[in-house]
C-alpha positions as CSV (number, residue, x, y, z in Angstrom):
1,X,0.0,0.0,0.0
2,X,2.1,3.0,-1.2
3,X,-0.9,5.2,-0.7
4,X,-4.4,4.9,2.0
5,X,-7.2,7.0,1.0
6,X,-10.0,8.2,2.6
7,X,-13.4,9.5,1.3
8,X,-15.0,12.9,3.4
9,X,-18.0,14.4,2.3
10,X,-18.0,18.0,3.4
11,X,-20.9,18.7,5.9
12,X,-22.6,22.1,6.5
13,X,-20.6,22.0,9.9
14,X,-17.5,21.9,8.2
15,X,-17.7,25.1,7.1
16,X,-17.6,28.6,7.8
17,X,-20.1,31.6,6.9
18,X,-18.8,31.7,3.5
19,X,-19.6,27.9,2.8
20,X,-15.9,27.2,2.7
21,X,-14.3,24.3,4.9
22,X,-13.1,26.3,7.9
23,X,-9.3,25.6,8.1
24,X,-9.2,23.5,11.6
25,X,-11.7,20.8,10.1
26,X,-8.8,20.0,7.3
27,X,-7.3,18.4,10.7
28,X,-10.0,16.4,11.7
29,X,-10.4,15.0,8.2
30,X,-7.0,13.6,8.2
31,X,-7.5,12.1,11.9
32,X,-10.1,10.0,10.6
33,X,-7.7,8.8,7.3
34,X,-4.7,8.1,10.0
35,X,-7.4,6.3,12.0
36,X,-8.8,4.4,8.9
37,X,-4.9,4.0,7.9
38,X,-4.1,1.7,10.8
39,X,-7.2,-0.1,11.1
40,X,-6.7,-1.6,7.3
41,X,-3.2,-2.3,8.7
42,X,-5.0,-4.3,11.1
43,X,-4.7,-1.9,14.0
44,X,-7.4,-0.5,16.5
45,X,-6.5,2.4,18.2
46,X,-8.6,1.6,21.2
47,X,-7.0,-2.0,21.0
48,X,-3.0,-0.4,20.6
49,X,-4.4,1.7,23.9
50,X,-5.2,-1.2,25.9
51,X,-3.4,-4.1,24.7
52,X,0.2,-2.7,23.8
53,X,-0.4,0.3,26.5
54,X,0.6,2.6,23.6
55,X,-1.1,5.4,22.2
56,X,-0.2,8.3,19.0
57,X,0.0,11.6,20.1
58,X,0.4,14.4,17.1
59,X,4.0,15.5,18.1
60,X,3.9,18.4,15.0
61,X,1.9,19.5,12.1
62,X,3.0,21.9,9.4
63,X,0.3,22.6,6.9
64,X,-0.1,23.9,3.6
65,X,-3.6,25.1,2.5
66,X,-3.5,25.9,-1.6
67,X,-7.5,25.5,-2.6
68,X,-10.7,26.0,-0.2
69,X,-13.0,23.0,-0.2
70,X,-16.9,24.0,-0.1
71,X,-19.7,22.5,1.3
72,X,-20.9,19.0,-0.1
73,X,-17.3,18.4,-1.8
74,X,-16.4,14.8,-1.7
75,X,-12.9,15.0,-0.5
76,X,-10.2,12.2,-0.5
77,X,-7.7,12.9,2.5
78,X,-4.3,10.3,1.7
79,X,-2.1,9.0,4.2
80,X,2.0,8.0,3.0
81,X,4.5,7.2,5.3
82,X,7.8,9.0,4.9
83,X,9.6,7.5,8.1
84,X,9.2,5.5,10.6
85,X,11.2,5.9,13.6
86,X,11.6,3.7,17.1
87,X,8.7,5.7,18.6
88,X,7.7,8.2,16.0
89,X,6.2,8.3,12.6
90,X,6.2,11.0,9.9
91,X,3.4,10.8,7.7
92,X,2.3,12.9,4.7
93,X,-1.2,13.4,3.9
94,X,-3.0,15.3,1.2
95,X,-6.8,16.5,0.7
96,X,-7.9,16.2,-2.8
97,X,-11.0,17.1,-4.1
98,X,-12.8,13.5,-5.9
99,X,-12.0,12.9,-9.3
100,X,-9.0,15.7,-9.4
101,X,-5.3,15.5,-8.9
102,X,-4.6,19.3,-7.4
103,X,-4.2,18.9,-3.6
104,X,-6.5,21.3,-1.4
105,X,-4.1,21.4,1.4
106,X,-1.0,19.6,2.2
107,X,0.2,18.5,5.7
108,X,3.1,16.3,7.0
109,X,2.0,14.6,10.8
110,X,4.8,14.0,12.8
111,X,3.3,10.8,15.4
112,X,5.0,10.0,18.8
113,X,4.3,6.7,20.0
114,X,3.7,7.4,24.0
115,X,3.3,5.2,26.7
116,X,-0.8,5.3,27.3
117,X,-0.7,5.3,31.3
118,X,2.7,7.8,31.5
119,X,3.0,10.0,28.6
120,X,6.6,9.0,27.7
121,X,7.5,7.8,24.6
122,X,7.5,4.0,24.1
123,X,9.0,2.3,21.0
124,X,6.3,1.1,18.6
125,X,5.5,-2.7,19.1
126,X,7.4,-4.8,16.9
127,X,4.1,-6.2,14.7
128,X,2.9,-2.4,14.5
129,X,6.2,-1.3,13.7
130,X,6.9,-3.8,10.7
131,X,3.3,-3.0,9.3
132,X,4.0,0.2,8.8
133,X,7.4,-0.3,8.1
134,X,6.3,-1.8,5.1
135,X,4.1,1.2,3.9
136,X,7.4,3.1,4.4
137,X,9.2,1.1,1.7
138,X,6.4,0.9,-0.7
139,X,5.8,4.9,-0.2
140,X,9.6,5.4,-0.8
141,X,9.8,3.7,-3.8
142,X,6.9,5.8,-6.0
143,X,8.2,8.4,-7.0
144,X,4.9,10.6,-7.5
145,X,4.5,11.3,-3.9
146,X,4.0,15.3,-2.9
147,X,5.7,16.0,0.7
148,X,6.1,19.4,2.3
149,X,10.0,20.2,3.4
């Protein structure tokens, strides 16, 4: 899987008095994808949390945001991994309006893998860590993938 995508349909909610997506809710699309992400890597968040006593915490954001999305849009928010670390994982995602190629907004997510009862950071469990090590390599090797530096 080189690239997980996502489909969002933009609600009235999502956006502001102008009927554009208000800029926070880009965010919350792209928590869903990273949380849709590891679940078709076999991953429940709730189940990392109690089982492996580890939890991802957004470390950093940065955020590009080219084109506004508007009200009813179906959106597809993409998830690549660029790295993955011993207890972090840098992901890139993009939001894309269906059925075009031009990006909406751009982010890379910077993950810390924390300890779920202290806070500290805890290496990703091995099985975790070679699932989405293997995203990593796939990601790496096509060569169309937009990342903000």
């Amino acid at each position: 899987m080189n690239e997980f995508l996502w489909p969002v349909r933009v609600y009235y909610e999502d956006t502001d008095a102008g009927g554009v997506v208000y800029y926070a809710n880009y965010l919350k699309f792209m928590e869903r994808a990273r949380t849709e992400w590891l679940r078709e890597l076999g991953f429940e968040q709730d189940a990392l949390r109690d089982e492996e006593g580890i939890i991802f915490a957004v470390r950093a954001v940065e955020v590009e945001y080219l084109k506004p999305a508007h009200f009813n849009d179906l959106l597809n928010v993409s998830v690549r991994t660029l790295r993955a670390g011993k207890a972090s994982v840098t992901l890139t995602q993009a939001v894309v309006r269906d059925g075009q190629t031009d990006p909406l907004c751009l982010a890379t997510v910077r993950l810390a893998s924390v300890d779920a009862a202290t806070l500290r950071p805890k290496a990703v469990p091995g099985r975790v860590a070679r699932a989405i090590a293997q995203t990593e390599q796939t990601a790496a090797a096509d060569s169309s993938a937009t990342y903000i530096e």
